[in-house]
TORKOL-4160 file (C-alpha; in steps of 0.2 Angstrom, whole numbers, padded with zeros to 4 digits, m for minus):
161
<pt num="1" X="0240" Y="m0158" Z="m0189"/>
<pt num="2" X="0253" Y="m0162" Z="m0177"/>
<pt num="3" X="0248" Y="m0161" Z="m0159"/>
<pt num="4" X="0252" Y="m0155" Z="m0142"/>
<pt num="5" X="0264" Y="m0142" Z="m0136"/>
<pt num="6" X="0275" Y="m0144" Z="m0150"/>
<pt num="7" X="0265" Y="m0135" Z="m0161"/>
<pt num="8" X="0260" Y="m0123" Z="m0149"/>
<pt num="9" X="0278" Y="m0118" Z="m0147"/>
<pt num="10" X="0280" Y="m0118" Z="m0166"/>
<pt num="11" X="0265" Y="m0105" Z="m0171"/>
<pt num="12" X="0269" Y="m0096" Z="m0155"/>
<pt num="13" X="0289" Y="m0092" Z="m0160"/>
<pt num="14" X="0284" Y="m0091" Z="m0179"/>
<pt num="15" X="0271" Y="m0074" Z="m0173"/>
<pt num="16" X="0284" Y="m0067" Z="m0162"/>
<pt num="17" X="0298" Y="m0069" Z="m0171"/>
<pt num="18" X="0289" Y="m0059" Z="m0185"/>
<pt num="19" X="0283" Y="m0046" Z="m0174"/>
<pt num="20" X="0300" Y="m0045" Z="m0168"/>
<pt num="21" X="0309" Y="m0041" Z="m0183"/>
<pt num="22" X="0295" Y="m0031" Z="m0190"/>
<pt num="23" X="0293" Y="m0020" Z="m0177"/>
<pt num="24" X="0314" Y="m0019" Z="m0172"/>
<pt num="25" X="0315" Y="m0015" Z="m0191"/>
<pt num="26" X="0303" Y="0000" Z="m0190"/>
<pt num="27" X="0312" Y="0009" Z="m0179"/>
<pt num="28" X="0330" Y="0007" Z="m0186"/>
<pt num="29" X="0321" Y="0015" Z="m0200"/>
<pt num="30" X="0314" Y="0028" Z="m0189"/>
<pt num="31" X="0331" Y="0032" Z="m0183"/>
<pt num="32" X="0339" Y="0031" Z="m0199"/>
<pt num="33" X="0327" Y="0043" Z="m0204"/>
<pt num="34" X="0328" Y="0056" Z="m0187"/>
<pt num="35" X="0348" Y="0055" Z="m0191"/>
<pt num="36" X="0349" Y="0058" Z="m0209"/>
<pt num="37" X="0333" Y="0071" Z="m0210"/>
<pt num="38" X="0337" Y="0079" Z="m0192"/>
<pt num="39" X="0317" Y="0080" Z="m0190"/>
<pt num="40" X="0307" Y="0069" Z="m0180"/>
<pt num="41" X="0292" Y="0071" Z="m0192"/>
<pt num="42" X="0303" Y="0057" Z="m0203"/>
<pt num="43" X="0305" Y="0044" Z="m0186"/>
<pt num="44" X="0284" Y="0047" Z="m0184"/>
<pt num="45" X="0282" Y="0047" Z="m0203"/>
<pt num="46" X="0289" Y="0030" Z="m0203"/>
<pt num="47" X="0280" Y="0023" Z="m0189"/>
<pt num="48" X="0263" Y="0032" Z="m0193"/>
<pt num="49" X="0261" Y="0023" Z="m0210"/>
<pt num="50" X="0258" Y="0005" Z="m0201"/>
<pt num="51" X="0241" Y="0009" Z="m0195"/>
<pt num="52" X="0237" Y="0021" Z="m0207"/>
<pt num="53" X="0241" Y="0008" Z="m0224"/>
<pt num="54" X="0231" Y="m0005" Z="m0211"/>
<pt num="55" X="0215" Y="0004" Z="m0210"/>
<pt num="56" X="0215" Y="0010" Z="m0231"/>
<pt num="57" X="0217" Y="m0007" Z="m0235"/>
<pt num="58" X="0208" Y="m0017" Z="m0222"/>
<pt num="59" X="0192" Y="m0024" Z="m0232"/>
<pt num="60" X="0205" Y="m0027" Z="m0247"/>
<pt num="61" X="0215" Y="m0037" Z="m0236"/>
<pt num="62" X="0200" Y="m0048" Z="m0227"/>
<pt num="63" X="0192" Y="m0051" Z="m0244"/>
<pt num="64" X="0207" Y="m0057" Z="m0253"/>
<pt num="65" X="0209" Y="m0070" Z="m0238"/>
<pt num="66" X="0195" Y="m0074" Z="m0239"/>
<pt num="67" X="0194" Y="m0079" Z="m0258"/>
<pt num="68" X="0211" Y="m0086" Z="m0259"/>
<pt num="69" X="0222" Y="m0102" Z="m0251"/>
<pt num="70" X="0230" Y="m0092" Z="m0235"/>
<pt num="71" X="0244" Y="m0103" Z="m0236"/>
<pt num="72" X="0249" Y="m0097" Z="m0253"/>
<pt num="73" X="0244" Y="m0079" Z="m0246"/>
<pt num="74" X="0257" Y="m0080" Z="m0232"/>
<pt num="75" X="0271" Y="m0087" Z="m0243"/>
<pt num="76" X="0269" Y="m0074" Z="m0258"/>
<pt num="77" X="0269" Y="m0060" Z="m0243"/>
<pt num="78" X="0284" Y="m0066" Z="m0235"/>
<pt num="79" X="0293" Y="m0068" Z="m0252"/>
<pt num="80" X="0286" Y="m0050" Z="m0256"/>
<pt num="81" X="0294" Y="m0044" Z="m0238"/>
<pt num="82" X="0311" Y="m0053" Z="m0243"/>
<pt num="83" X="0313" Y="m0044" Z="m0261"/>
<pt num="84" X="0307" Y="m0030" Z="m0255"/>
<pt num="85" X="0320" Y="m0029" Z="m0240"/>
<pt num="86" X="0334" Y="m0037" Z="m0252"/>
<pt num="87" X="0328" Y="m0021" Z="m0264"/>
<pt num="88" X="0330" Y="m0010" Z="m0251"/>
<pt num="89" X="0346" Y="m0015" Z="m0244"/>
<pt num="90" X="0351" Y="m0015" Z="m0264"/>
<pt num="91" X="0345" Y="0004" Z="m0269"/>
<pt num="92" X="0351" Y="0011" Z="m0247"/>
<pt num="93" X="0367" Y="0020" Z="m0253"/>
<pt num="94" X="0360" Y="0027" Z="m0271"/>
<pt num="95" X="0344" Y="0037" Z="m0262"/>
<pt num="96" X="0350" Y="0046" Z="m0248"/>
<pt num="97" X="0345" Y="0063" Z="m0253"/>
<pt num="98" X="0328" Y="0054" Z="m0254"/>
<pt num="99" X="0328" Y="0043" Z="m0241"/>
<pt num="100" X="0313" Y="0048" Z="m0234"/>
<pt num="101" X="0303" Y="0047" Z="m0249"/>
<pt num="102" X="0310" Y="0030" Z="m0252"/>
<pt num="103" X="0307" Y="0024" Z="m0236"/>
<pt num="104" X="0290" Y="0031" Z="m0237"/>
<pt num="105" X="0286" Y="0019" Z="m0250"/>
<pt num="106" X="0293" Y="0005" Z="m0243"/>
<pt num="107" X="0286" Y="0007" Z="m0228"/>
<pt num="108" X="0271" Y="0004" Z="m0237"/>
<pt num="109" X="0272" Y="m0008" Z="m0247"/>
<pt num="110" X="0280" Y="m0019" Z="m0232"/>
<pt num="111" X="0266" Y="m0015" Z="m0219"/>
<pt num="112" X="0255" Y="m0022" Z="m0235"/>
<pt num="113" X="0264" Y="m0037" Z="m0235"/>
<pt num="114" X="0265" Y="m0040" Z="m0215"/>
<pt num="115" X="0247" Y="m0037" Z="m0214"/>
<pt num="116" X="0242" Y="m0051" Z="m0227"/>
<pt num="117" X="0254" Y="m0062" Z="m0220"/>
<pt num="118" X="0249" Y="m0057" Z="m0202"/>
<pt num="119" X="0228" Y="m0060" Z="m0207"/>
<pt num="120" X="0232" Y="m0075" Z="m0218"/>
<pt num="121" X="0242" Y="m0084" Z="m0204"/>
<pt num="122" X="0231" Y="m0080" Z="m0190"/>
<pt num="123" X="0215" Y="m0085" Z="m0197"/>
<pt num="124" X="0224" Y="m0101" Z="m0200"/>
<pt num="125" X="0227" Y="m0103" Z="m0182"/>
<pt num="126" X="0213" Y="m0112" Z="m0180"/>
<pt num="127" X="0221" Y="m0126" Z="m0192"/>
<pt num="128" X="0237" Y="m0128" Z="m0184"/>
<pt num="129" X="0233" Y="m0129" Z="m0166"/>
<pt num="130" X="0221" Y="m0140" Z="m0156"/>
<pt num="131" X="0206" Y="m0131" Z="m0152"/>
<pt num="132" X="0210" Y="m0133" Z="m0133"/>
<pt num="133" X="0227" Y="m0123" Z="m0135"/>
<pt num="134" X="0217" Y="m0109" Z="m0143"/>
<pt num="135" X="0217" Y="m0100" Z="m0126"/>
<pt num="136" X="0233" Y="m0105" Z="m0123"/>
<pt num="137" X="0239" Y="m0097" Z="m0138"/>
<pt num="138" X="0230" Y="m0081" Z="m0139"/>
<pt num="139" X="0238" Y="m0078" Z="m0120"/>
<pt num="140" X="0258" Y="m0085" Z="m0126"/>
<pt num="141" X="0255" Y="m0073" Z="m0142"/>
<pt num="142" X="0247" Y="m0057" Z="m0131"/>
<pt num="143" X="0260" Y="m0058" Z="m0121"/>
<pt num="144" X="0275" Y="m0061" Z="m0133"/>
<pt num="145" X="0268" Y="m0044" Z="m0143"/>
<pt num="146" X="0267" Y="m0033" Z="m0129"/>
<pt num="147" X="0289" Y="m0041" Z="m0125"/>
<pt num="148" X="0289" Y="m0037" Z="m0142"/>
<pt num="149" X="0284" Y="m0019" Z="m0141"/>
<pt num="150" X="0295" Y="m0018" Z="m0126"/>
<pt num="151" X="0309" Y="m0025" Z="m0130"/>
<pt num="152" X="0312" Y="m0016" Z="m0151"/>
<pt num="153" X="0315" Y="0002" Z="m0147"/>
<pt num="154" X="0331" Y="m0003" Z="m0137"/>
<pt num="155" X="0338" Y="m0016" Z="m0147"/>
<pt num="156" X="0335" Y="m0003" Z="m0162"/>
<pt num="157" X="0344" Y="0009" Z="m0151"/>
<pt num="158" X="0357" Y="m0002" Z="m0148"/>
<pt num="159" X="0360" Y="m0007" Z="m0167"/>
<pt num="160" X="0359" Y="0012" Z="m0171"/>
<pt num="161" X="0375" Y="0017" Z="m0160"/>
């Protein structure tokens, strides 16, 4: 395990970076959705499903982590997050009179994959840090979510225009 602030900057950027493309992500697809439907029950739709697929699938989630190598979980999530958005891009201008049934299901099946990723790579925290930069980085990644949550709706406006 390396040591020192190094790796606290490392596990720090790696969570926000990820919660900054997920979340930025979500509401570009919630726009999407508000443009191309003209109701705003596609934009909550979209943004509604996180917590709902989180709360369904919790105890799956926690038990598979727990029985499995969470190294192995993250990395097949993330490659499942990639196909999935490489999908996506791939199938985008054959669906549009289904979008949001499409996006629906990808929604899903994303939040699924950021979840096990999320879980896995958390409860490794422990590994990857020194135990006295735990407090550290709970504070640097409390923090960097709440930027996060700040800082996505207007760079997904931004993209949108």
């Amino acid at each position: 395990m390396e040591t020192g602030r190094g790796q606290l900057l490392k596990v720090s950027l790696t969570t926000l970076i990820n919660a900054l493309g997920a979340t930025i992500f979500t509401y570009v697809l919630s726009l999407k959705l508000l443009t191309v439907t003209g109701s705003a029950i596609g934009y909550g739709v979209n943004i509604f499903i996180g917590p709902v697929v989180g709360m369904i699938f919790a105890p799956l989630i926690g038990k598979i982590i727990d029985t499995y190598s969470k190294k192995k979980i993250a990395i097949l999530a993330e490659l499942g997050l990639i196909i999935s958005l490489l999908t996506f891009l791939e199938v985008y201008p054959y669906v549009q009179n289904n979008l949001l049934y499409v996006a629906i299901g990808f929604t899903c099946f994303n939040n699924l994959c950021a979840r096990f990723f999320t879980i896995s790579y958390l409860s490794s925290v422990p590994d990857l840090v020194e135990k006295s930069q735990l407090q550290r980085l709970n504070v640097v990644q409390t923090t960097g979510v709440a930027i996060t949550n700040m800082l996505a709706l207007p760079i997904a406006g931004f993209y949108m225009d």
